[in-house]
N, CA, C and O atoms as a printed pandas DataFrame, in Angstrom:
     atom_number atom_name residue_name chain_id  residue_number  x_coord  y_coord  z_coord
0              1         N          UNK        A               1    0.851   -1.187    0.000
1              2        CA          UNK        A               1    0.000    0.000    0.000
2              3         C          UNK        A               1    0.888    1.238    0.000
3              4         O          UNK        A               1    1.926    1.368    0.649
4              5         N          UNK        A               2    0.321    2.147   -0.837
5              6        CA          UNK        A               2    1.502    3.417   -0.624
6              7         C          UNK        A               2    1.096    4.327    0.424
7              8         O          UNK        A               2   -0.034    4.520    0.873
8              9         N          UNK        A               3    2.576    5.034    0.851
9             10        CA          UNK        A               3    1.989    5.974    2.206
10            11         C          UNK        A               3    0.809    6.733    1.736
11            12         O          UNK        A               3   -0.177    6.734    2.473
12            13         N          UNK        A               4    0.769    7.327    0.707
13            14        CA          UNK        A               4   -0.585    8.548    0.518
14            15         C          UNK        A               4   -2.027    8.174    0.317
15            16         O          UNK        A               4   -2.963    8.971    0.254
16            17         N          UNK        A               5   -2.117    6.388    0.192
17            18        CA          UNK        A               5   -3.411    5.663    0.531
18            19         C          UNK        A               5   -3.116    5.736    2.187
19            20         O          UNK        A               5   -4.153    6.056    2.767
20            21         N          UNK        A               6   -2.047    5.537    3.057
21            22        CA          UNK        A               6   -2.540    5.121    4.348
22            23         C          UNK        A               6   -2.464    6.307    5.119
23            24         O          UNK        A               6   -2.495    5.907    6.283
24            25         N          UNK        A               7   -2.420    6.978    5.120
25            26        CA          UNK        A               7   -2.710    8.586    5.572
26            27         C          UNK        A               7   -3.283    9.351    4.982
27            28         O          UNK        A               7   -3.515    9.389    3.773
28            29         N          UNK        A               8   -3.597   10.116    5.883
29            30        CA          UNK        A               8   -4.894   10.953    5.228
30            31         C          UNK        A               8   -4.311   12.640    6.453
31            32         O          UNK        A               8   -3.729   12.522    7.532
32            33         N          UNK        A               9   -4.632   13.695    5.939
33            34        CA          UNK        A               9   -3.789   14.757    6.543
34            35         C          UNK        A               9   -5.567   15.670    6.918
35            36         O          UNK        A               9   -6.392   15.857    6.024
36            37         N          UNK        A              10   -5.740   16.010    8.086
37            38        CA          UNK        A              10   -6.744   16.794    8.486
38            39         C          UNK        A              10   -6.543   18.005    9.404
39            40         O          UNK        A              10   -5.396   18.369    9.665
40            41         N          UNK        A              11   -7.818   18.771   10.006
41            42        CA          UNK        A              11   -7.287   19.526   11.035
42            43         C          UNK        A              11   -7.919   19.648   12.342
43            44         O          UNK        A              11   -9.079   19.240   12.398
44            45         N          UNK        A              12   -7.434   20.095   13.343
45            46        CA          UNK        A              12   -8.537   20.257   14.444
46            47         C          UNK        A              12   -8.046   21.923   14.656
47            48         O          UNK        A              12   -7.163   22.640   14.185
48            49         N          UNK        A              13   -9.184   22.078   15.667
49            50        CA          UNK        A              13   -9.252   23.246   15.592
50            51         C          UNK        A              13   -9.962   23.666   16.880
51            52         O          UNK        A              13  -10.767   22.779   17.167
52            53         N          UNK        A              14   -9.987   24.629   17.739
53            54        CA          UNK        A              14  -10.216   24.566   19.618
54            55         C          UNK        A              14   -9.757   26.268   19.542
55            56         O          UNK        A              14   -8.670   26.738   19.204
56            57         N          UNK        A              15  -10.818   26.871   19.918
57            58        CA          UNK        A              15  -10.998   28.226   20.311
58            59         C          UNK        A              15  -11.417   28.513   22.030
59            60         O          UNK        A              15  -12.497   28.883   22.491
60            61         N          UNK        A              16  -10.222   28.212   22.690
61            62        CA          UNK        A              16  -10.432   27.958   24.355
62            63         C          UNK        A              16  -11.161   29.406   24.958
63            64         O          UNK        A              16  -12.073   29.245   25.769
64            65         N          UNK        A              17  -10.954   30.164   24.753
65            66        CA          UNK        A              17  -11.054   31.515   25.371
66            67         C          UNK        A              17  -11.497   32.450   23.222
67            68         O          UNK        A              17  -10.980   32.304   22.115
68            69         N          UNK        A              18  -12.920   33.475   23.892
69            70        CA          UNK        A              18  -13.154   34.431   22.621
70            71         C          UNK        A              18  -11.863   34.934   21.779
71            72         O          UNK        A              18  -10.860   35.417   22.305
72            73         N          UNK        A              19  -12.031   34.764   20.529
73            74        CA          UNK        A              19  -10.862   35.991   19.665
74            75         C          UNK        A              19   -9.272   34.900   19.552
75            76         O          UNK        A              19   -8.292   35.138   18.846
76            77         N          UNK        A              20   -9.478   33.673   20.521
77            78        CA          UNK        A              20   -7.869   32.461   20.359
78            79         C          UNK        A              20   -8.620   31.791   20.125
79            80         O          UNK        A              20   -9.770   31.724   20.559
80            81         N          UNK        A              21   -7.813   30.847   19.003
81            82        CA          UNK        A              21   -8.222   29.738   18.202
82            83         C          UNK        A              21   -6.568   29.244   18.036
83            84         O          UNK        A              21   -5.558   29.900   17.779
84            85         N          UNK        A              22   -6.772   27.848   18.293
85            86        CA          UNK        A              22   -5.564   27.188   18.289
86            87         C          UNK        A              22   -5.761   26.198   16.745
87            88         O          UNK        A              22   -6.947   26.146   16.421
88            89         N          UNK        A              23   -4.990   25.576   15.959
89            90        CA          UNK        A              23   -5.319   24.756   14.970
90            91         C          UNK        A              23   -3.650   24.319   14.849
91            92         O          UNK        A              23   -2.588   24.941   14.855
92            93         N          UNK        A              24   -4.195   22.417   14.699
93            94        CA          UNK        A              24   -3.439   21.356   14.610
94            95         C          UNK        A              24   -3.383   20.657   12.973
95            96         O          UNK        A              24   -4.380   20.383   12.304
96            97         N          UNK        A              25   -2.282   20.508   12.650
97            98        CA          UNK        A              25   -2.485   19.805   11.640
98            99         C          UNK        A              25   -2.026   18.154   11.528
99           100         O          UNK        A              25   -0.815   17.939   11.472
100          101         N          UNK        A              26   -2.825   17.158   11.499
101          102        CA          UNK        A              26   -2.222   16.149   11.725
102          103         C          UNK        A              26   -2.314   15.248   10.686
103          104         O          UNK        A              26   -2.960   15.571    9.690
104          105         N          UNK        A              27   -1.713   14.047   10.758
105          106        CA          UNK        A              27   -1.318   13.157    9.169
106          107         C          UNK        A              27   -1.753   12.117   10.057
107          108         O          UNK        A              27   -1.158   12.099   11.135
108          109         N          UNK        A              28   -2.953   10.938    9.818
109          110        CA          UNK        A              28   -3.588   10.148   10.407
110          111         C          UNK        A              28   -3.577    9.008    9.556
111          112         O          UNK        A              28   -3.366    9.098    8.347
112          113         N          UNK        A              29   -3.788    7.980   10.126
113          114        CA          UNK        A              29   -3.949    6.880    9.128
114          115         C          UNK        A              29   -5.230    6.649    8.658
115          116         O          UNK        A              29   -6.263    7.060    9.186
116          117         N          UNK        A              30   -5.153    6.090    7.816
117          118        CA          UNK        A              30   -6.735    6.028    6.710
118          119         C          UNK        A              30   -7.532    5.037    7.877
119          120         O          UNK        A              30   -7.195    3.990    8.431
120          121         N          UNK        A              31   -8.794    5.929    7.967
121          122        CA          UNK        A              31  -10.211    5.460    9.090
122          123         C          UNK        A              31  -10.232    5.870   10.403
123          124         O          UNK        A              31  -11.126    5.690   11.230
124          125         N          UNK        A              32   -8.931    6.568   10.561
125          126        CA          UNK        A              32   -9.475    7.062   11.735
126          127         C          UNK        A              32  -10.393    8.012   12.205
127          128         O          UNK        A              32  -10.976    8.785   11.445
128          129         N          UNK        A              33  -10.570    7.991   13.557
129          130        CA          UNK        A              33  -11.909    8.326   14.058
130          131         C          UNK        A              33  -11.997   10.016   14.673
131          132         O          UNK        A              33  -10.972   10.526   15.126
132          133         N          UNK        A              34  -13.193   10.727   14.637
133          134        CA          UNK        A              34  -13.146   11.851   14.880
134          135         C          UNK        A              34  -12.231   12.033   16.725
135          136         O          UNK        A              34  -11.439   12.958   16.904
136          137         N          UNK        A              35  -12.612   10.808   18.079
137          138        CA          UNK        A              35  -11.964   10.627   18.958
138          139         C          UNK        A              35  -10.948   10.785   18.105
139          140         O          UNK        A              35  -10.822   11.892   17.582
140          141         N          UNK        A              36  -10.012    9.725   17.780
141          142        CA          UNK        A              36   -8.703    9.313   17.936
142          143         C          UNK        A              36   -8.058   10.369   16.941
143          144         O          UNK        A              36   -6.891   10.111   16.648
144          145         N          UNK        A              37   -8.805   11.943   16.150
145          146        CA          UNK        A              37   -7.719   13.097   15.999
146          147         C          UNK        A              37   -7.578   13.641   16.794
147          148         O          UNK        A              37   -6.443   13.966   17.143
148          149         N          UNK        A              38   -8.949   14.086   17.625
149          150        CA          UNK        A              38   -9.032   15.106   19.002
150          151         C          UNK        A              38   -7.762   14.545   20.064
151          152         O          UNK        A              38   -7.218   15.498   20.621
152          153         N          UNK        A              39   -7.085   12.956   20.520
153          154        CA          UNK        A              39   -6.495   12.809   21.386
154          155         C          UNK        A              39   -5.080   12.992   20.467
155          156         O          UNK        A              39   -4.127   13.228   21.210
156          157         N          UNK        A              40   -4.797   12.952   19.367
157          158        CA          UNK        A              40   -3.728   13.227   18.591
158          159         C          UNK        A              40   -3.213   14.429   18.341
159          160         O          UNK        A              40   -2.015   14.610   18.124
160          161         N          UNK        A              41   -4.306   15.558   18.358
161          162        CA          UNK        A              41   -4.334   16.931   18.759
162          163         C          UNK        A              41   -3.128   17.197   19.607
163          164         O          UNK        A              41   -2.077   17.604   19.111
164          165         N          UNK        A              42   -3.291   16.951   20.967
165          166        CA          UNK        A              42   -2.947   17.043   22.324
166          167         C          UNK        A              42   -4.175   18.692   22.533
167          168         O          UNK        A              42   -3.630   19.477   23.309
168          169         N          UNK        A              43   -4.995   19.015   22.227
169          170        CA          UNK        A              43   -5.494   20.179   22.587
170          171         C          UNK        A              43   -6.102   19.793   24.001
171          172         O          UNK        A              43   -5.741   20.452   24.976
172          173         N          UNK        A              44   -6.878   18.905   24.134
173          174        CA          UNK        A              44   -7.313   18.622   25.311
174          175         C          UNK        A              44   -6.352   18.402   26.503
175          176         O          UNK        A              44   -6.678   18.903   27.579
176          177         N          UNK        A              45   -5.223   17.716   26.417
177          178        CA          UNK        A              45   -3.738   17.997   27.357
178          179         C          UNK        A              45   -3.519   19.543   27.831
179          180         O          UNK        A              45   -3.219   19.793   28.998
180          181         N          UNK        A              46   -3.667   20.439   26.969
181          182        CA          UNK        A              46   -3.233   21.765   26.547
182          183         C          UNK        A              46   -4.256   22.567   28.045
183          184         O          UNK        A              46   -3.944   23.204   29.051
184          185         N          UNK        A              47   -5.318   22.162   27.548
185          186        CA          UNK        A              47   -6.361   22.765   27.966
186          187         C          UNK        A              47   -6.915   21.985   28.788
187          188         O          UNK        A              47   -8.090   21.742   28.511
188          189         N          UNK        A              48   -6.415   21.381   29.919
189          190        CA          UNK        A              48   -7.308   20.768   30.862
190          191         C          UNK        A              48   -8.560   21.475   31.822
191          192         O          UNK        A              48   -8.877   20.815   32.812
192          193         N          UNK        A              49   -9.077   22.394   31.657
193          194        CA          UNK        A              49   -9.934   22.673   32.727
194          195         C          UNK        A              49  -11.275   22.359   30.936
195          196         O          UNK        A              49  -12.504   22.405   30.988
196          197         N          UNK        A              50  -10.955   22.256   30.455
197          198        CA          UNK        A              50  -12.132   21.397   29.850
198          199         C          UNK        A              50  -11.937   19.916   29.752
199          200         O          UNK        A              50  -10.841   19.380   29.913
200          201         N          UNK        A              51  -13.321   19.122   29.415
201          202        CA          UNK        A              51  -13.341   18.249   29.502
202          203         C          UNK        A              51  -14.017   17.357   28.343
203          204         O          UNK        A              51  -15.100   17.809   27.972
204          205         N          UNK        A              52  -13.639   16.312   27.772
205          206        CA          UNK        A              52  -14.333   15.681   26.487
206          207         C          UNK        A              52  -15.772   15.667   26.172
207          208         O          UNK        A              52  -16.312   15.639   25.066
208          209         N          UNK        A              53  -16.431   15.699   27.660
209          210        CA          UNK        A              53  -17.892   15.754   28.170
210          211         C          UNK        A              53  -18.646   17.184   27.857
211          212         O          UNK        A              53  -19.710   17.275   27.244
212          213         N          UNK        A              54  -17.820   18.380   28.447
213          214        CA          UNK        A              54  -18.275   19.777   28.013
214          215         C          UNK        A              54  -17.983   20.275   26.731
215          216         O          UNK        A              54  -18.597   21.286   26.391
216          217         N          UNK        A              55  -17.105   19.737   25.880
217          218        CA          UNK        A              55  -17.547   19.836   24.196
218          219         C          UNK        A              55  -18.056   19.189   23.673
219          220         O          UNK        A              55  -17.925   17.972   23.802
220          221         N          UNK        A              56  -19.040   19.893   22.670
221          222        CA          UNK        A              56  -19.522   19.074   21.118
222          223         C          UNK        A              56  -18.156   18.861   20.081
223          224         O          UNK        A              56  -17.307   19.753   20.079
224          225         N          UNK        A              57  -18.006   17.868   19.361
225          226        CA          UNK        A              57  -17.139   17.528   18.022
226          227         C          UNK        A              57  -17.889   17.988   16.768
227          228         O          UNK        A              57  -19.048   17.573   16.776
228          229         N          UNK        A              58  -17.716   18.391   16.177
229          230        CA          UNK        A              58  -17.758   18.488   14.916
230          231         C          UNK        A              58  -17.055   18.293   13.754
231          232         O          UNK        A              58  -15.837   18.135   13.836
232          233         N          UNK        A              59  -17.599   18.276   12.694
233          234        CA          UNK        A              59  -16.268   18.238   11.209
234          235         C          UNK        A              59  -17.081   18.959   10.280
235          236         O          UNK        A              59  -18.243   18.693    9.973
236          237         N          UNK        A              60  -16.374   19.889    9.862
237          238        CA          UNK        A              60  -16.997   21.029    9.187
238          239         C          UNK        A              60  -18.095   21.384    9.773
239          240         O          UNK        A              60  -18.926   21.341    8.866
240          241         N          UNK        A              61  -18.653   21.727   10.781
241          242        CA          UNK        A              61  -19.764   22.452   11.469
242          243         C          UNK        A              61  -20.901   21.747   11.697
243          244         O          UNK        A              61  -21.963   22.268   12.041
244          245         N          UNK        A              62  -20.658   20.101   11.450
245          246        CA          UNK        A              62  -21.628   19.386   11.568
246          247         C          UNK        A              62  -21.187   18.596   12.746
247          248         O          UNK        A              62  -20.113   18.006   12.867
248          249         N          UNK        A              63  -22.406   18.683   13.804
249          250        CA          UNK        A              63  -22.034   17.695   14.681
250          251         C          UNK        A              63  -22.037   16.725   14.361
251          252         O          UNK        A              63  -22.828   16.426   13.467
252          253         N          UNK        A              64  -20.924   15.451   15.064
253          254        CA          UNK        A              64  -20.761   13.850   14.795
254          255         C          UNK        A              64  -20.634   13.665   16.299
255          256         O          UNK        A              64  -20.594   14.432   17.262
256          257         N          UNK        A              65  -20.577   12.086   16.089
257          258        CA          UNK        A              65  -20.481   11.596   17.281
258          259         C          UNK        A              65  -18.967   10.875   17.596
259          260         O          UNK        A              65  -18.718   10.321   16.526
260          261         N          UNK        A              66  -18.002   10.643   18.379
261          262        CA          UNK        A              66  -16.661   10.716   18.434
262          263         C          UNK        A              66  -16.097    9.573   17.925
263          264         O          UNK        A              66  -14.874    9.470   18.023
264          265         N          UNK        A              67  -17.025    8.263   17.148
265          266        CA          UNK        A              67  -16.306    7.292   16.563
266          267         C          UNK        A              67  -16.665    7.506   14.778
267          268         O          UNK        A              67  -16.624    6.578   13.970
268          269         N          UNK        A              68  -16.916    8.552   14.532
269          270        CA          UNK        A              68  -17.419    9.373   13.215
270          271         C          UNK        A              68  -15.756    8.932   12.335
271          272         O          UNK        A              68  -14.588    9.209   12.607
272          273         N          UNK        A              69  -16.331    8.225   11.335
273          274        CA          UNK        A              69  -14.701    8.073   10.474
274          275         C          UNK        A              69  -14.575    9.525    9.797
275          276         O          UNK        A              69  -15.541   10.200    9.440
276          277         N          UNK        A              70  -13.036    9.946    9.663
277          278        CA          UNK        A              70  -12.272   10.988    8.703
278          279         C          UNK        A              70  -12.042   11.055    7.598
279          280         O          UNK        A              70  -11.609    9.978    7.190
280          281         N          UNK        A              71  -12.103   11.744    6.905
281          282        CA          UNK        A              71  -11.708   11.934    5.205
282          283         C          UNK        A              71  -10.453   12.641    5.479
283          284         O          UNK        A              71  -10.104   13.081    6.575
284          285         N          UNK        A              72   -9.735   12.715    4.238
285          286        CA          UNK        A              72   -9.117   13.622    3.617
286          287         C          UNK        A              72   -9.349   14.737    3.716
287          288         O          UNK        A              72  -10.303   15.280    3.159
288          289         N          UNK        A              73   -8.276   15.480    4.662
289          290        CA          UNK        A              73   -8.983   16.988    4.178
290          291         C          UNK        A              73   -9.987   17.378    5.179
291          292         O          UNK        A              73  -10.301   18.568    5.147
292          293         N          UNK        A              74  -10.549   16.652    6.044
293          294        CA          UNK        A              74  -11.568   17.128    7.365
294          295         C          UNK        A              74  -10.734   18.170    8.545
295          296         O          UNK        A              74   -9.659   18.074    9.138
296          297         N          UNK        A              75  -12.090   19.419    8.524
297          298        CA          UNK        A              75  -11.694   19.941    9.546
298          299         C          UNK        A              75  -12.521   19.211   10.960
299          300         O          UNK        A              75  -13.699   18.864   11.053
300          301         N          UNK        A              76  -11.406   19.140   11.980
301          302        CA          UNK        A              76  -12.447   18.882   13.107
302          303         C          UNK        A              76  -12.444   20.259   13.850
303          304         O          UNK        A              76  -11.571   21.126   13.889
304          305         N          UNK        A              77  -13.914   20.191   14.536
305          306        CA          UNK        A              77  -13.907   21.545   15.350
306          307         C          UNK        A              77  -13.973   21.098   17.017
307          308         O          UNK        A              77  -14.438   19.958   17.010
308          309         N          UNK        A              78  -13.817   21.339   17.843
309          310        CA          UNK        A              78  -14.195   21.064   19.608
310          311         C          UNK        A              78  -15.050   22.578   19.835
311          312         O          UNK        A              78  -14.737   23.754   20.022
312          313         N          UNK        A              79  -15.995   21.981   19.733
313          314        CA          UNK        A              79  -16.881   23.343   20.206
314          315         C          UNK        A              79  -17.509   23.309   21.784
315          316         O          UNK        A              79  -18.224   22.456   22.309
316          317         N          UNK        A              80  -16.939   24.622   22.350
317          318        CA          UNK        A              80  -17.538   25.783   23.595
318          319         C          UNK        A              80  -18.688   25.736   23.926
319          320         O          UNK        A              80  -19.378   25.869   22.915
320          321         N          UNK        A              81  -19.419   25.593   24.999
321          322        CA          UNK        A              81  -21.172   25.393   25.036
322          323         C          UNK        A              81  -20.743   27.199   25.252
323          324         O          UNK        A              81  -19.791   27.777   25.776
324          325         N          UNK        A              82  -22.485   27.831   24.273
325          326        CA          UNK        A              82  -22.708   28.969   24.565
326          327         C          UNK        A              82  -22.540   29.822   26.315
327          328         O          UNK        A              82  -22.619   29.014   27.241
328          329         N          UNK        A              83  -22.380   30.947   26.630
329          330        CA          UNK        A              83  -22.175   31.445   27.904
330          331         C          UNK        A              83  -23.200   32.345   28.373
331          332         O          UNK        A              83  -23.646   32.638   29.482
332          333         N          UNK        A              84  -23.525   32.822   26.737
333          334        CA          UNK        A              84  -24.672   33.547   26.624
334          335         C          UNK        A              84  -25.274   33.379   25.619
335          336         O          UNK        A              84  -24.744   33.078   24.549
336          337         N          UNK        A              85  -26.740   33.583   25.840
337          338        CA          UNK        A              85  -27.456   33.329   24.580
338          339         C          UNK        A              85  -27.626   34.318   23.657
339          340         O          UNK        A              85  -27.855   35.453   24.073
340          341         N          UNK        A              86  -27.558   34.107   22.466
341          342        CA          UNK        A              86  -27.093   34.828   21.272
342          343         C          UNK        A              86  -28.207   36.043   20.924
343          344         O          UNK        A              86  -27.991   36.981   20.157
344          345         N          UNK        A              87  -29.339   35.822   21.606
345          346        CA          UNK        A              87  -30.590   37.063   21.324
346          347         C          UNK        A              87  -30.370   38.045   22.226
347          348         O          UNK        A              87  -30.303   39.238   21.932
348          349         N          UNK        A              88  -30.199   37.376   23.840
349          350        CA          UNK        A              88  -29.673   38.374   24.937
350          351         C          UNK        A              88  -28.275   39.145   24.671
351          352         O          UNK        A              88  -27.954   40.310   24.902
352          353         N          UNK        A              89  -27.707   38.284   24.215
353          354        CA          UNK        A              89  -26.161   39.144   24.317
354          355         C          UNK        A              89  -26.465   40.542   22.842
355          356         O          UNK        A              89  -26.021   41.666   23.074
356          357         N          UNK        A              90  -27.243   40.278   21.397
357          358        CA          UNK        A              90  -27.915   40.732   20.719
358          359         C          UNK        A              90  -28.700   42.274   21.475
359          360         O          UNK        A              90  -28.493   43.412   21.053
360          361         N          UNK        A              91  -29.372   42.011   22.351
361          362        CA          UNK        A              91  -30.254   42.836   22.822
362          363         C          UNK        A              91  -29.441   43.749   23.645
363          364         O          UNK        A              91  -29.766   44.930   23.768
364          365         N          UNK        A              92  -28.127   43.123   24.361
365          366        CA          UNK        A              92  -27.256   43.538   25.627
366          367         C          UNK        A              92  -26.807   45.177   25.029
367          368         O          UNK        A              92  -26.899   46.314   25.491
368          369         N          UNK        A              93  -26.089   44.351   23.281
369          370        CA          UNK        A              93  -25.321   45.357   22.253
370          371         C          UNK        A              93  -26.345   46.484   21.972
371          372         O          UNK        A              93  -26.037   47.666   22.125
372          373         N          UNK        A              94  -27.344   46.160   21.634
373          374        CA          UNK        A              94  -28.758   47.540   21.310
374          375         C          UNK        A              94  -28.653   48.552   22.061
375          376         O          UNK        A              94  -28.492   49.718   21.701
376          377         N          UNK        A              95  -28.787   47.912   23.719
377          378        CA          UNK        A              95  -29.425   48.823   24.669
378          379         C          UNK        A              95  -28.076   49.816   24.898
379          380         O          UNK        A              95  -28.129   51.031   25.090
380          381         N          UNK        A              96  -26.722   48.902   24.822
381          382        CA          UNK        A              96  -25.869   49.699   25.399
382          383         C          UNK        A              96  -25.194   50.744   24.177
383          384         O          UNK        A              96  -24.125   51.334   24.327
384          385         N          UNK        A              97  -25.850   50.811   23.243
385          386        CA          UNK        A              97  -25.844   51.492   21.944
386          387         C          UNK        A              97  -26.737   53.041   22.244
387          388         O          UNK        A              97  -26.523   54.170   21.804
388          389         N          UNK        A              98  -27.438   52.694   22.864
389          390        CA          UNK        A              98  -28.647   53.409   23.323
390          391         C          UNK        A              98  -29.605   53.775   22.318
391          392         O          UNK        A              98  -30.027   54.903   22.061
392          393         N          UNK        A              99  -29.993   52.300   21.599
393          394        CA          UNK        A              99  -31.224   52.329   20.797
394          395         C          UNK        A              99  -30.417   52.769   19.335
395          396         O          UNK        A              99  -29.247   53.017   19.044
396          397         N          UNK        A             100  -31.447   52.731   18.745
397          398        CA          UNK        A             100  -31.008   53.236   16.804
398          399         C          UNK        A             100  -31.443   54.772   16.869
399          400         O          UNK        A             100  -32.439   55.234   17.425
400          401         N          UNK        A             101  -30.498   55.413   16.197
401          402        CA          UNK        A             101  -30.497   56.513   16.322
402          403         C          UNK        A             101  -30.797   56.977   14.703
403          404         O          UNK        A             101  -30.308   56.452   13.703
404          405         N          UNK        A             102  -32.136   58.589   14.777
405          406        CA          UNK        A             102  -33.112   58.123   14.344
406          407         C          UNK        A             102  -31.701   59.103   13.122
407          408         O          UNK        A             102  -30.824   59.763   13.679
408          409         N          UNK        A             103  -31.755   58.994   11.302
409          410        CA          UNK        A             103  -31.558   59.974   10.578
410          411         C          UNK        A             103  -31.616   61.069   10.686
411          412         O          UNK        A             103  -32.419   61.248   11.602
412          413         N          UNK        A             104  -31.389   61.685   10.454
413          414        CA          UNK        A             104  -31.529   63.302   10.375
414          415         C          UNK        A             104  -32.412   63.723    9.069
415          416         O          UNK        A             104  -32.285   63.017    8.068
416          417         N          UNK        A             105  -33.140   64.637    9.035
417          418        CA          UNK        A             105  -34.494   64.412    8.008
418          419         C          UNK        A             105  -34.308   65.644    7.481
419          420         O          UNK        A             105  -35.066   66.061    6.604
């Protein structure tokens, strides 16, 4: 078998804290599993005050579940549970705007 059938090259990708985003590039063997890039990562080592339990996985923005096989070319994501919800924090930005301010006519 040649090496470029038994590897396959993907990415992960872990935004621990707003505005940092860390990204791994790793060379995996053909079938492996969305788990077994995340522990190849080392992001979770990196970042211990999270836990495998308090992220969702994804690959390309679709959630999977962690024995999800890899392609070629897959991004994986470790996604953050929200802190705030996206209408409140929305509404937070308005008020402290102090409303829409009207044209001048």
């Amino acid at each position: 078998m040649d090496r470029a059938e038994a590897a396959m090259q993907v990415e992960v990708v872990f935004s621990p804290a707003p505005r940092q985003v860390e990204r791994v590039t790793l060379e995996l063997p053909a079938g492996a599993t969305l788990q077994q890039a995340v522990q190849a990562s080392g992001l979770m080592a990196r970042h211990p005050q999270f836990s495998a339990q308090s992220l969702a996985l994804s690959v390309w923005g679709r959630l999977q579940p962690p024995e999800h096989p890899l392609r070629e070319g897959d991004r994986v994501e470790l996604c953050r549970g929200l802190q705030v919800d996206p209408k409140e924090a929305r509404r937070l930005r308005y008020k402290g705007q102090g409303g829409r301010k009207k044209k001048p006519g």
